[in-house]
Each structure stands twice: as structure tokens, then as C-alpha cells.
N, C-alpha and C positions, 0 to 999 in steps of 0.2 A: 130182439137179440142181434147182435153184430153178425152178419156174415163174412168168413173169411173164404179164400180162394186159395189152390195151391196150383201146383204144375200139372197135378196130372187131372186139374179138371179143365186143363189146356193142352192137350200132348200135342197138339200143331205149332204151338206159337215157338218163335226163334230164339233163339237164347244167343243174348247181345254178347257180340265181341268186342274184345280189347282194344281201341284204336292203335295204331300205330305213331311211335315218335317219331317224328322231323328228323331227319338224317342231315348234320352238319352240312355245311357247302364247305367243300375244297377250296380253298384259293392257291393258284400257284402263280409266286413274284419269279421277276425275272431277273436273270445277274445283273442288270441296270439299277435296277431296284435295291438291292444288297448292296450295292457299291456306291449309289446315292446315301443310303442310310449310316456306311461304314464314316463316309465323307460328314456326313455331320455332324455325328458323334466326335470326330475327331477335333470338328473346328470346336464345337461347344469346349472340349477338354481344353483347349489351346486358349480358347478365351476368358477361360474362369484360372488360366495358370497366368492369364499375363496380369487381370485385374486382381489376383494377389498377388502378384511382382509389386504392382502399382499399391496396391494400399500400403503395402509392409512397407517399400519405399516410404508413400508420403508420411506413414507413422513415424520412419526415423527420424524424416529430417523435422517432423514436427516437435518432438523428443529433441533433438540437438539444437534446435533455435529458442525453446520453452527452458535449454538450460545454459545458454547464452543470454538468456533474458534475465533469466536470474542473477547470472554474473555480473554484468555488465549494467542493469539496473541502477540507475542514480540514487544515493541516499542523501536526504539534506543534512545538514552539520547537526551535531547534540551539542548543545548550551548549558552548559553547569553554574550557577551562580555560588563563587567559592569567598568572597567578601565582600561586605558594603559596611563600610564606617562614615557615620556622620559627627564628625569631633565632637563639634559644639554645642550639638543636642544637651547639653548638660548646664548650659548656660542661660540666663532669660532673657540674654542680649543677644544671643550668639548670632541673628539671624545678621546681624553687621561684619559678620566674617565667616560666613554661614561656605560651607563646604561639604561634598560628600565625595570620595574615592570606593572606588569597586574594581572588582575581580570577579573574570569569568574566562572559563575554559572555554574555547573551542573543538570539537574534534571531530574529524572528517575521518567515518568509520566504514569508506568505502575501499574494498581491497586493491583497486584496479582503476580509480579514479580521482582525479586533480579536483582543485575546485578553484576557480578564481572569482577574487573578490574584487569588483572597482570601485565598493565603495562601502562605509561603514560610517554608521553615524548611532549614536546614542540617546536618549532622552529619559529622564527620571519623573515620574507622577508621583502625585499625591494626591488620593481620592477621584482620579482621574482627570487630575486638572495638572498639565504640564510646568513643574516650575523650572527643568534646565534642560536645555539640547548641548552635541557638539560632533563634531568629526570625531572619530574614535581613532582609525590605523589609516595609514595610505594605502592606496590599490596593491595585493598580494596576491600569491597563490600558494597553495596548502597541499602539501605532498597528502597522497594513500596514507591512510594508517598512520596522522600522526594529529596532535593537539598544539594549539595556538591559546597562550595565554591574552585575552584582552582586557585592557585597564586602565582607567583612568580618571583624572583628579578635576570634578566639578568645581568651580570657585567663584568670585565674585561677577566674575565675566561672562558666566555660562550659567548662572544661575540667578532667577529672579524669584526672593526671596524675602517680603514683607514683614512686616510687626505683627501685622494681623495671622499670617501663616507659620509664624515661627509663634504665637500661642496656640496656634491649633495642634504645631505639635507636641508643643507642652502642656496639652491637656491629655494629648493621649501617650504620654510618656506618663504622665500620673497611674495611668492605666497600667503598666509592665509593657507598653507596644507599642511601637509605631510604627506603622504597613505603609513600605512603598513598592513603587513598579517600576523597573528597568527598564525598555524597550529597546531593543537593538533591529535596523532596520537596514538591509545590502541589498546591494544587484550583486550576482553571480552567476558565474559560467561551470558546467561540469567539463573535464579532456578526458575524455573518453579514447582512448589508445591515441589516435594521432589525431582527430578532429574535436572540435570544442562545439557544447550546444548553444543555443540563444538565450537569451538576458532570463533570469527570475528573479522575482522578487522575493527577498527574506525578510520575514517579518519575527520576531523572535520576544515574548514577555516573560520577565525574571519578576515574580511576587516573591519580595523580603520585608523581613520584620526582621525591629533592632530594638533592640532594650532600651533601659534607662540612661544608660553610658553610652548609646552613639554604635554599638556594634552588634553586626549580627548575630541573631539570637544560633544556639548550637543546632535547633530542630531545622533551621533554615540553610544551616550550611553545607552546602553540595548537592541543593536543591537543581531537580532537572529542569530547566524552563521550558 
């Protein structure tokens, strides 16, 4: 059987005391000390007020140049193909007086910018094979906010126009259509308040179709190139 023991089959033995806790250490700083610590705290405050000076700064001016950019942003010209008549398309000779006239809006839809043109030349396809080129306008410049009508009559001179090519397109005038390609192709400059940028190149394709009579079809007209 387990034997147990109590106190009073010990009355000598000591009866443990509670140790004692560790008494904090004092420290005591000196006014040097305090007046060091007041000094940092203050440069800290003074530095975190000037680098938000500094951010908020450069957020505005970054805001005012991001909305300068926007303004003053170059747009290239919009191209509208608003006619293309081929007379003679109705004829099975006609490619011997074979002509084609068109009409095309220009418009330069920047608020605050010129655009100069030094040069304008046109070309008409067919199935992508070139049958007329020519100069279109002379060197211009094009106010903000306004539109320039360009237009002009392909003829014998500017157009190289076969027997063999003028049934190809009277097979597909059998069809209700005949799909050509404009191309209009510039150097231009933007004036941008008083200075002008460097050369680009405009390269611009008007896809039209013209019915059985030589004129563009209605779904074609005011087509955006």
C-alpha cells in the first residue's frame, strides 16, 4: 500500500518561502538627453512636412503637364470618302476614255493645332494592282477645327487602263460591284502654338464600291478611311 507523509511527521523541516521579484532599475537621463531627443523629434516632423511639400508639388505639376499633353496632343487628319464616279463603267469600250473623279473630305479635328501639308498625291487600285497615280493639291496648311475638300479627275493621262482591265471590270459590274482603293499619301508638319514638328508620313486607304452606272454605292458614302 502507498505510504504517504504529512507535516507533522516532519515538524523540523522549513517551510519554503516566496522568493522575492527583481526591483526595476531606475534610470535617470539628463537635460542633455531630453533636449537631444526633443531635437529629433522635431527634425523627423520637419522632414516628413517638407517630403509632403515635395510629393504634393510634384503630383501637381505632374496633373498639369498629363493635362497639357492631352491638349496639345497631335491628332492625324480623318478622311471621309464622300464620291467616286467612274462614267464609263457602263460602256464595253469605255476603257478608251476610261476616267474616274472622287471626293474626299479632310478634316483636322485638333482644337489648338495647324497642320501643313507639302505634299499630296493620290493613287487608285484595283485588286491591288495600281492603275492611276497623280498630285492631288499643292503644299497647304489647314486651320484647327476645320475641313478641306480634296478632289480630283483621273483621265487618260493618269490613268493606265487596258481592254483586258476594263473586262475585268465588267465582269464584276455583272456582279452589282466593283471595289476600288483610293490611297492618299502626304508629308506633313503639326504648328503646334508657335513651333512646327518634323516631317510624317500620311498614308491614308479609302475602300469603295460602285454599282453598275459608275457611282458610288449609298452604304459607301461617307465612308471613314
Amino acid at each position: 500500500m502507498p505510504i504517504r507523509y504529512t507535516l507533522q511527521d516532519y515538524p523540523n523541516q522549513p517551510t519554503p518561502q516566496p522568493q522575492a521579484q527583481p526591483q526595476p532599475i531606475k534610470r535617470h537621463h539628463t537635460a542633455r538627453y531630453y533636449a537631444h531627443r526633443v531635437r529629433e523629434s522635431l527634425t523627423n516632423r520637419v522632414i516628413k512636412i517638407l517630403c509632403t511639400i515635395f510629393l504634393s508639388l510634384l503630383l501637381f505639376v505632374g496633373i498639369v503637364l498629363f493635362i497639357l499633353w492631352l491638349s496639345l496632343r497631335p491628332h492625324r487628319p480623318r478622311f471621309h470618302i464622300v464620291d467616286f464616279i467612274v462614267p464609263g463603267l457602263s460602256q464595253p469600250s469605255g476603257f478608251e476614255n476610261a476616267q474616274i473623279t472622287f471626293n474626299v473630305t479632310d478634316r483636322n479635328s485638333n482644337p489648338h493645332i495647324g497642320i501643313y501639308y507639302d505634299s499630296m498625291v493620290g493613287s487608285v487600285f484595283y485588286k491591288d494592282q495600281q492603275i492611276g497615280s497623280a498630285p492631288l493639291m499643292d503644299p497647304f496648311y489647314q486651320e484647327p477645327k476645320t475641313t478641306t475638300i480634296v478632289y480630283s479627275t483621273f483621265g487618260a493621262a493618269t490613268l493606265t487602263v487596258n481592254s483586258n482591265r476594263w473586262k475585268e471590270f465588267m465582269d464584276a459590274r455583272q456582279q452589282g460591284t466593283v471595289i476600288f482603293r483610293l490611297e492618299i499619301t502626304s508629308v506633313i508638319r503639326f504648328k503646334v502654338t508657335t513651333w512646327d514638328t518634323k516631317h510624317h508620313k500620311m498614308h491614308v486607304n479609302c475602300d469603295v464600291a460602285v454599282g453598275p452606272d459608275g457611282t458610288i454605292l449609298p452604304t459607301w458614302k461617307n465612308k471613314k478611311c
